[in-house]
SEDODO-101105 format. One record per atom (N, C-alpha, C): residue in three letters; atom name; y, z, x negated; residue number from 0. Coordinates in Angstrom, 3 decimals. Last residue first. Example, Ala and Ser with C-alpha at 12.3 -4.5 7.8 and 13.67 -1.06 7.14 Angstrom:
BEGIN
<'ser', 'N', <-2.250, 7.080, -12.850>, 1> <'ser', 'CA', <-1.060, 7.140, -13.670>, 1> <'ser', 'C', <0.030, 7.870, -12.900>, 1> <'ala', 'N', <-5.690, 7.800, -13.190>, 0> <'ala', 'CA', <-4.500, 7.800, -12.300>, 0> <'ala', 'C', <-3.300, 7.800, -13.200>, 0> 
This chain:
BEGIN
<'unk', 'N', <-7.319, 18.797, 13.260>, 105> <'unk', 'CA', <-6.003, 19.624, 12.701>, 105> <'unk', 'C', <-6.261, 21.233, 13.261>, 105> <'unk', 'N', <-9.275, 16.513, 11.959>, 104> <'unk', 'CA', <-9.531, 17.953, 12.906>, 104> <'unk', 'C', <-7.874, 18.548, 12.180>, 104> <'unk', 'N', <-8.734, 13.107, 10.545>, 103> <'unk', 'CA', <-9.244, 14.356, 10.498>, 103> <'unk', 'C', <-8.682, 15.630, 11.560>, 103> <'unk', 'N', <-8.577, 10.790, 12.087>, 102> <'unk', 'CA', <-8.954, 11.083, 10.939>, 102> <'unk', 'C', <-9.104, 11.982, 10.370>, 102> <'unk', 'N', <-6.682, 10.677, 14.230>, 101> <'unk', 'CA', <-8.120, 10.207, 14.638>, 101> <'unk', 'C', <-8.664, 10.317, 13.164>, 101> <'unk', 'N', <-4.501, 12.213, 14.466>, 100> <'unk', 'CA', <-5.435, 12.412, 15.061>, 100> <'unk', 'C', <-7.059, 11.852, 15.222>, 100> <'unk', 'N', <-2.552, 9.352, 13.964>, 99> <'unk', 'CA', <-2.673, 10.027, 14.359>, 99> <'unk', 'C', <-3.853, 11.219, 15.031>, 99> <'unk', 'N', <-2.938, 6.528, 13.698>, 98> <'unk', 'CA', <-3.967, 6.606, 13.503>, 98> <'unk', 'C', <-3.968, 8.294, 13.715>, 98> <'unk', 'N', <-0.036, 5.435, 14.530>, 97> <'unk', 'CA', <-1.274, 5.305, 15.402>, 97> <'unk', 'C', <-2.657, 5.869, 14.786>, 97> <'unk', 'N', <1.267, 5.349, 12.088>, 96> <'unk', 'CA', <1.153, 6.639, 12.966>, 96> <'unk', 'C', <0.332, 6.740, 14.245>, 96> <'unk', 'N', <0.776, 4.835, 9.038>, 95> <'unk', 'CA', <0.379, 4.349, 10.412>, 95> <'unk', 'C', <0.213, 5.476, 11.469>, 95> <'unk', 'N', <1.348, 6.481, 7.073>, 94> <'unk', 'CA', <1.591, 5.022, 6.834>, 94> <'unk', 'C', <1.450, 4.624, 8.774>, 94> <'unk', 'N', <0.763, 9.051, 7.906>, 93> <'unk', 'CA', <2.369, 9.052, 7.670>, 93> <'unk', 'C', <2.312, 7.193, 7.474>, 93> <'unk', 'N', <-1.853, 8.537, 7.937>, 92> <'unk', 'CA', <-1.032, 8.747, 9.272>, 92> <'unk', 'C', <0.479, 8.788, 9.365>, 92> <'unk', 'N', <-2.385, 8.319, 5.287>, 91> <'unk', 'CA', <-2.412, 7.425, 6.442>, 91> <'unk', 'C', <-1.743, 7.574, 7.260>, 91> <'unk', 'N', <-1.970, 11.155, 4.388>, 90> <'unk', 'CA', <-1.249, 10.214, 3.680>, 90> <'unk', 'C', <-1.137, 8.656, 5.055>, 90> <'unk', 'N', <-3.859, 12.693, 6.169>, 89> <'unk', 'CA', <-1.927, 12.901, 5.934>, 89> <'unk', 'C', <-1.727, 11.579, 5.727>, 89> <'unk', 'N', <-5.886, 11.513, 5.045>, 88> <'unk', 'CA', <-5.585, 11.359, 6.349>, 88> <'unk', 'C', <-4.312, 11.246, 6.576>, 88> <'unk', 'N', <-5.479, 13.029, 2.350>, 87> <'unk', 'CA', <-5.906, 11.700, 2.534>, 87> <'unk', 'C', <-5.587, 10.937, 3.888>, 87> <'unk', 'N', <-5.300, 15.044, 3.063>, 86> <'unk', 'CA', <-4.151, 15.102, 2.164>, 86> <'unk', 'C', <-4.338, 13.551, 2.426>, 86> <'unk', 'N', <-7.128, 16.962, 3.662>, 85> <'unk', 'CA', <-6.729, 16.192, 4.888>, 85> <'unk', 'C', <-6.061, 15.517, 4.252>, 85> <'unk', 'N', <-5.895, 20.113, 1.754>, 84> <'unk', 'CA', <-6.903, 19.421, 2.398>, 84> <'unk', 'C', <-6.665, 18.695, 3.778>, 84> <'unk', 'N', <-3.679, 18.848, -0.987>, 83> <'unk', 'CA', <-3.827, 19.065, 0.255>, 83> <'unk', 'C', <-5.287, 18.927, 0.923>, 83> <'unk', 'N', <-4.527, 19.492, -4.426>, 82> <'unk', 'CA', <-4.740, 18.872, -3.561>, 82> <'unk', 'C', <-4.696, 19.574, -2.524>, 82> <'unk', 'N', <-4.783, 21.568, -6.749>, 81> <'unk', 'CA', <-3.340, 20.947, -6.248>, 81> <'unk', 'C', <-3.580, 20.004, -5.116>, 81> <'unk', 'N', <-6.809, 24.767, -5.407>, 80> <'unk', 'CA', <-6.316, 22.857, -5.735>, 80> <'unk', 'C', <-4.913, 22.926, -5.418>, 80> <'unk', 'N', <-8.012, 27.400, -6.944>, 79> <'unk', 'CA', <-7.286, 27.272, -5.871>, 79> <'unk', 'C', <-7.341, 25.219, -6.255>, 79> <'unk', 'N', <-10.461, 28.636, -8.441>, 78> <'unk', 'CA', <-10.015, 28.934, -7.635>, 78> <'unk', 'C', <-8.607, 28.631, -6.575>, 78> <'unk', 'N', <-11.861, 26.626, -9.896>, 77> <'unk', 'CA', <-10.280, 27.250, -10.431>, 77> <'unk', 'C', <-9.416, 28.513, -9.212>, 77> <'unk', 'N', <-14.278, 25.962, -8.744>, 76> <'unk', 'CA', <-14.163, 26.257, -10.265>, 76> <'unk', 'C', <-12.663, 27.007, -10.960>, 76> <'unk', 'N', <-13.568, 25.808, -6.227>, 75> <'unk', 'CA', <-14.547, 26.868, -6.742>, 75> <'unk', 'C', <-14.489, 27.001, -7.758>, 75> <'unk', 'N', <-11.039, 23.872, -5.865>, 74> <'unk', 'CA', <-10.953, 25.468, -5.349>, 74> <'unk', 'C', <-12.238, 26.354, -5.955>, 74> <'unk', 'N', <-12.606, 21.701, -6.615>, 73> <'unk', 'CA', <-11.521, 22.108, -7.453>, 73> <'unk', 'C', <-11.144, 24.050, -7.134>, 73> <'unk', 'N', <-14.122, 21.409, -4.655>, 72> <'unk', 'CA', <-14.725, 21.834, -6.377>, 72> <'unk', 'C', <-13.609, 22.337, -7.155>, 72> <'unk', 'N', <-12.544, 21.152, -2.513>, 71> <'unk', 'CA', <-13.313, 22.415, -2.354>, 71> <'unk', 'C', <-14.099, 22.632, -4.233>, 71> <'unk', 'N', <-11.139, 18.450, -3.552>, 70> <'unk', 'CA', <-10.524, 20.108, -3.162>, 70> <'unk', 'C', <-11.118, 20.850, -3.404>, 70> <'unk', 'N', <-13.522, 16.940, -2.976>, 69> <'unk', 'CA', <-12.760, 17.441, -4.237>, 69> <'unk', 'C', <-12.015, 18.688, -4.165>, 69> <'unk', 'N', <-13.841, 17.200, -0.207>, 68> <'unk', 'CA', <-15.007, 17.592, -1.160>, 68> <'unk', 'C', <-14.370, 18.000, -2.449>, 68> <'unk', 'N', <-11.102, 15.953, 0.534>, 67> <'unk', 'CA', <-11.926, 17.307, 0.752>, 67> <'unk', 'C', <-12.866, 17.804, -0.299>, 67> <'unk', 'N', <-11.805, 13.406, -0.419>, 66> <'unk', 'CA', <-10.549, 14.105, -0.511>, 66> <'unk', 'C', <-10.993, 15.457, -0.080>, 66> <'unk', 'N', <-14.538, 13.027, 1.349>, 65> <'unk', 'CA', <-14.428, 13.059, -0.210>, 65> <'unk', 'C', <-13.186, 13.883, -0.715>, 65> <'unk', 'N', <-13.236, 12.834, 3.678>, 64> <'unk', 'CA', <-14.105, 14.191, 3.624>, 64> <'unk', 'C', <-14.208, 14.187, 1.970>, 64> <'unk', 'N', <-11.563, 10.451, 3.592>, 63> <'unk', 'CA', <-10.799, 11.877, 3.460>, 63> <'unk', 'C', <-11.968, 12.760, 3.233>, 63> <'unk', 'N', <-13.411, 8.680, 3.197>, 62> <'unk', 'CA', <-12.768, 9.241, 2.042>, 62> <'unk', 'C', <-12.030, 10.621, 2.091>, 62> <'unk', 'N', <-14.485, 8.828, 5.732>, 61> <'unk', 'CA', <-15.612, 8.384, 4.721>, 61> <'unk', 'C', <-14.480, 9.162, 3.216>, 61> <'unk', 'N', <-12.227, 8.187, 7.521>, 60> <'unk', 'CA', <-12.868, 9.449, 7.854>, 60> <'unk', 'C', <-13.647, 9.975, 6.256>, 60> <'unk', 'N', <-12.030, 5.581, 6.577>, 59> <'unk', 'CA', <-10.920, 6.331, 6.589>, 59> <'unk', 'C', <-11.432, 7.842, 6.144>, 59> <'unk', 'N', <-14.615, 4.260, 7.586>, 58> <'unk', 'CA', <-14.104, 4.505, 5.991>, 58> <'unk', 'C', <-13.371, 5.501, 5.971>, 58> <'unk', 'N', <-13.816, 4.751, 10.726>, 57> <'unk', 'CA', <-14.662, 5.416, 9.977>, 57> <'unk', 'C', <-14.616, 5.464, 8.244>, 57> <'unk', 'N', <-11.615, 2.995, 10.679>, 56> <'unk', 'CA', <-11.481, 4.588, 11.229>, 56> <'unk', 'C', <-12.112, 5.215, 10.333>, 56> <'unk', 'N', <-12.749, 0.512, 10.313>, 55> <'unk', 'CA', <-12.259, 1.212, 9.674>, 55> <'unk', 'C', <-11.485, 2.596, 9.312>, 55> <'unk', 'N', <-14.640, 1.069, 12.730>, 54> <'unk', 'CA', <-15.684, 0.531, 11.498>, 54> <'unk', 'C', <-14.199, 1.008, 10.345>, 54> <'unk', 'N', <-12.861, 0.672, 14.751>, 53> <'unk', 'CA', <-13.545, 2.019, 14.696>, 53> <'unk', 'C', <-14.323, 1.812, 13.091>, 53> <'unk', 'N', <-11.391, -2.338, 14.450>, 52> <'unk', 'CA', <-10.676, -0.142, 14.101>, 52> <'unk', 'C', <-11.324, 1.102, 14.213>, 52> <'unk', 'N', <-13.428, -3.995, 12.661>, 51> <'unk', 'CA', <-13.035, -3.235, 13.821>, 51> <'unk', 'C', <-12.438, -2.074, 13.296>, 51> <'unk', 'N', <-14.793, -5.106, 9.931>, 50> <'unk', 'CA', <-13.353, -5.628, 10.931>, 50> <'unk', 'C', <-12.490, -4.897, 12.328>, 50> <'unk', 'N', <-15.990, -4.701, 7.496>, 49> <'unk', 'CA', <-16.192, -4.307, 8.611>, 49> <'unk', 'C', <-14.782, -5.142, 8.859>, 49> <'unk', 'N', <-18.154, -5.528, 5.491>, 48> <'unk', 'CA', <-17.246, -6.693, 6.142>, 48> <'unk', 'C', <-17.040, -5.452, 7.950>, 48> <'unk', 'N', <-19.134, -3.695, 3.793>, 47> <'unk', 'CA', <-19.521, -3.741, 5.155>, 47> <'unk', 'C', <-18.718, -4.930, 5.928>, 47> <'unk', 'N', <-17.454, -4.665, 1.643>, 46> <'unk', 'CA', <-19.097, -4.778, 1.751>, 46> <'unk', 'C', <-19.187, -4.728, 2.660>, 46> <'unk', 'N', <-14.750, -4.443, 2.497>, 45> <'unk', 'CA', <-15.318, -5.983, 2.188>, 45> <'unk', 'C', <-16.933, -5.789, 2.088>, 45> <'unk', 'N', <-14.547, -1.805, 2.677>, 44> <'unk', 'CA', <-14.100, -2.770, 3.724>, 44> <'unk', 'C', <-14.762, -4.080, 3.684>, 44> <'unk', 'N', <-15.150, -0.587, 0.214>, 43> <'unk', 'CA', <-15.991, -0.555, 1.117>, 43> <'unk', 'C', <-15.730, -1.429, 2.397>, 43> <'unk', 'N', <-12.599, -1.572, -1.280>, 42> <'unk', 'CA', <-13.777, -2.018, -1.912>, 42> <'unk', 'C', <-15.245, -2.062, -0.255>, 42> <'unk', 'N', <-10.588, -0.472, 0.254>, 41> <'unk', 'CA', <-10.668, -1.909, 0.479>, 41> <'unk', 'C', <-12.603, -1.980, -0.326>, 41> <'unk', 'N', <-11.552, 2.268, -0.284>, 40> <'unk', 'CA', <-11.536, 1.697, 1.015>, 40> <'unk', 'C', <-11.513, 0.415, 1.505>, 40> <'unk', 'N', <-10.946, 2.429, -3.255>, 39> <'unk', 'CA', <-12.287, 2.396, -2.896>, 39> <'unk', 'C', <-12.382, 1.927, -1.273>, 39> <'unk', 'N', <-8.148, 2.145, -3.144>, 38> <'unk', 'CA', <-8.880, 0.726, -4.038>, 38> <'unk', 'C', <-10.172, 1.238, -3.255>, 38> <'unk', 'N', <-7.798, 5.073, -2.522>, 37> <'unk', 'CA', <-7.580, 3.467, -1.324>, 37> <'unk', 'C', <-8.120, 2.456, -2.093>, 37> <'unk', 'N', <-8.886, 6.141, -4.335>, 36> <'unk', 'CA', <-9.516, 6.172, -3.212>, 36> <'unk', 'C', <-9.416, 5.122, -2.511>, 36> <'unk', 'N', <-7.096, 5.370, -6.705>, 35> <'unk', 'CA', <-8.583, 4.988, -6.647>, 35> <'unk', 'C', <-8.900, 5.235, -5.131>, 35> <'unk', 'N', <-4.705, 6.489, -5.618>, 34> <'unk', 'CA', <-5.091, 5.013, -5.212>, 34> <'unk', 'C', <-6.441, 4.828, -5.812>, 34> <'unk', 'N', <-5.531, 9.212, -5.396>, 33> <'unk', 'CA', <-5.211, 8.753, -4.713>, 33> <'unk', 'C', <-5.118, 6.905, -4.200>, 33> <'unk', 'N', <-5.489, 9.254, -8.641>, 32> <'unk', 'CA', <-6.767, 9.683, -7.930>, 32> <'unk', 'C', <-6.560, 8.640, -6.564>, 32> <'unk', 'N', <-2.381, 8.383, -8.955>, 31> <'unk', 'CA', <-3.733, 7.537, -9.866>, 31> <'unk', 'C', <-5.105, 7.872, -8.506>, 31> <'unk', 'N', <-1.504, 10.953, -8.128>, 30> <'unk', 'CA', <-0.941, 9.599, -7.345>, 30> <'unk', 'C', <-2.185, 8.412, -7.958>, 30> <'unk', 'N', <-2.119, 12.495, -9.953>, 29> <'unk', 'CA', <-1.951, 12.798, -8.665>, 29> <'unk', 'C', <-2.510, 11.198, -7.692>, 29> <'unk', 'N', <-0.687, 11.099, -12.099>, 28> <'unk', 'CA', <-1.978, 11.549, -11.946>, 28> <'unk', 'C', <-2.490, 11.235, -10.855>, 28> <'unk', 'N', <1.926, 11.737, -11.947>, 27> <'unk', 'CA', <1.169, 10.077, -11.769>, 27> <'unk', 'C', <-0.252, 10.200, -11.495>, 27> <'unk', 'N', <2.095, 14.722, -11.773>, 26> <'unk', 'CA', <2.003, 13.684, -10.712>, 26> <'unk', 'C', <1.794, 12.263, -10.461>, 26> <'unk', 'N', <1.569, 14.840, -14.531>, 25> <'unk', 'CA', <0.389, 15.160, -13.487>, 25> <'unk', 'C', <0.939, 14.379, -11.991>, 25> <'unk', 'N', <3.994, 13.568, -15.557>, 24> <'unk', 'CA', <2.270, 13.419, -15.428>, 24> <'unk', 'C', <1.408, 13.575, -14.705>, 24> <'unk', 'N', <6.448, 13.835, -13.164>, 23> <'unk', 'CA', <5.756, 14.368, -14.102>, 23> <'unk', 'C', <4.258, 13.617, -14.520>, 23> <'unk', 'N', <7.846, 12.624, -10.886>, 22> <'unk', 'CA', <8.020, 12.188, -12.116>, 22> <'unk', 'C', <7.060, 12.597, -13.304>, 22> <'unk', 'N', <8.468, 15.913, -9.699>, 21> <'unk', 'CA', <8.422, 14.965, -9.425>, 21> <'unk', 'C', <8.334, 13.720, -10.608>, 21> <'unk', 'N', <6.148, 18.538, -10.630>, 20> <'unk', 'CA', <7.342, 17.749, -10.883>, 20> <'unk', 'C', <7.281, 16.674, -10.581>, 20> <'unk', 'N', <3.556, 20.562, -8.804>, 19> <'unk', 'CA', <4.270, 19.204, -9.882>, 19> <'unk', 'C', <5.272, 18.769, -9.791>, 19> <'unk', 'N', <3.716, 23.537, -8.164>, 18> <'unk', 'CA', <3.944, 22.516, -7.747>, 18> <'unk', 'C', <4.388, 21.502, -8.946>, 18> <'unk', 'N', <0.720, 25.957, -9.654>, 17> <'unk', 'CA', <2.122, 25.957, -9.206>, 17> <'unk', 'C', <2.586, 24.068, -8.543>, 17> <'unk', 'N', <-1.696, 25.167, -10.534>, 16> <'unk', 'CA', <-1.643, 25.443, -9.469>, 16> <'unk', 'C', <0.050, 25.748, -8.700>, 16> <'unk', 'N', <-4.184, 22.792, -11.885>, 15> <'unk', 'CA', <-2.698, 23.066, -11.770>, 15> <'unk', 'C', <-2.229, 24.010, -10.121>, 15> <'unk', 'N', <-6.697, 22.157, -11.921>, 14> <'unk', 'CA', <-6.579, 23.627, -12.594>, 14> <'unk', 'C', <-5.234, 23.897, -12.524>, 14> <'unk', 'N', <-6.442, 18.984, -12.159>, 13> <'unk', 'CA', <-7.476, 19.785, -10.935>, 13> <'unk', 'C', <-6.438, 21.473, -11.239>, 13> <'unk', 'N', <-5.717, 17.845, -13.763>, 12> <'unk', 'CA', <-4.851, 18.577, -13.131>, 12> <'unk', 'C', <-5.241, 19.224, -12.270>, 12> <'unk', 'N', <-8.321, 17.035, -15.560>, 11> <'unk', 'CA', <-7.016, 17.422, -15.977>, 11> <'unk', 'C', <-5.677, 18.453, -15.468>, 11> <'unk', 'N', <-10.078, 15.838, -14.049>, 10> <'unk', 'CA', <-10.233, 17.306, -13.920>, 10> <'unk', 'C', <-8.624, 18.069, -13.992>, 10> <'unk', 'N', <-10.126, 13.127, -12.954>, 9> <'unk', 'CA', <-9.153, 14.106, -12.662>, 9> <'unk', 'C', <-8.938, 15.280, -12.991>, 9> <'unk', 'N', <-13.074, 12.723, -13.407>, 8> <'unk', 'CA', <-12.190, 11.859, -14.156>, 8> <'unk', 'C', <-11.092, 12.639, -13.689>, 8> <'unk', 'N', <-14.515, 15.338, -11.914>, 7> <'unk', 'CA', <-14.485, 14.773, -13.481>, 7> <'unk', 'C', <-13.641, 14.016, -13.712>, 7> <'unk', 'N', <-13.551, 14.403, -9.467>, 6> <'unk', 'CA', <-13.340, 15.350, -10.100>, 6> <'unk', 'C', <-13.641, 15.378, -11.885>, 6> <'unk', 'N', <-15.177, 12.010, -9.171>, 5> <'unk', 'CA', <-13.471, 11.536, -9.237>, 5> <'unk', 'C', <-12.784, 13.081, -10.026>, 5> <'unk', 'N', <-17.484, 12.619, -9.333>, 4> <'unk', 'CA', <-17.580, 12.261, -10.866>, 4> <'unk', 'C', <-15.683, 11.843, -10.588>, 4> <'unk', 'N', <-17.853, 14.472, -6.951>, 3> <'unk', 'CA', <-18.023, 15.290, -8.309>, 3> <'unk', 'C', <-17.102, 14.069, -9.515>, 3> <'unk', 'N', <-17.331, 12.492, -5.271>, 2> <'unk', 'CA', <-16.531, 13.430, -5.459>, 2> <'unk', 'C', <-16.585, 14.005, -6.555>, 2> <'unk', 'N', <-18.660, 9.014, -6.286>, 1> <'unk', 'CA', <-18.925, 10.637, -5.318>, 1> <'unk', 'C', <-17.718, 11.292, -6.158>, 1> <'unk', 'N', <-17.484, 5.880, -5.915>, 0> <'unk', 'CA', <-17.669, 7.036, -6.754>, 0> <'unk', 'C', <-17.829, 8.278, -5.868>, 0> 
């Protein structure tokens, strides 16, 4: 899925700008967008049958700029996101700390 149409299916909380409650809706939400992305990383893993750590570096790279892209629609139409930018990378690098640095520009 491109950015625009995850923004469409998310709009809901796109426009939230104070912090979500833990537990709250919007934070399942939150958390919903987020594993569509990773469902989309395995999805692209198996087409490209990639297997190497640079081939999955790169997916990596492939969603966080999406994770971005959303942000930045969310920031033009509402002027600000509940989304971190990098938020995607973050999220990895807190799973695997070897990937440190190699997924998005700090």
């Amino acid at each position: 899925m491109k950015a625009k149409e995850y923004f469409a299916k998310y709009e809901d909380i796109m426009g939230i700008k104070e912090e979500i409650r833990v537990g709250s809706d919007e934070e399942k939400r939150a958390k919903l967008l987020m594993q569509d992305l990773i469902d989309e990383v395995d999805a692209i893993i198996a087409l490209r049958h990639a297997e190497t750590d640079g081939a999955i570096i790169s997916i990596l790279k492939e969603q966080n700029d999406k994770w971005n892209a959303i942000c930045r629609i969310s920031e033009k139409k509402y002027g600000g996101s509940l989304l971190l930018t990098n938020g995607f990378a973050h999220l990895w690098e807190k799973r695997i700390p070897e990937l440190k640095g190699k997924l998005a520009p700090y």
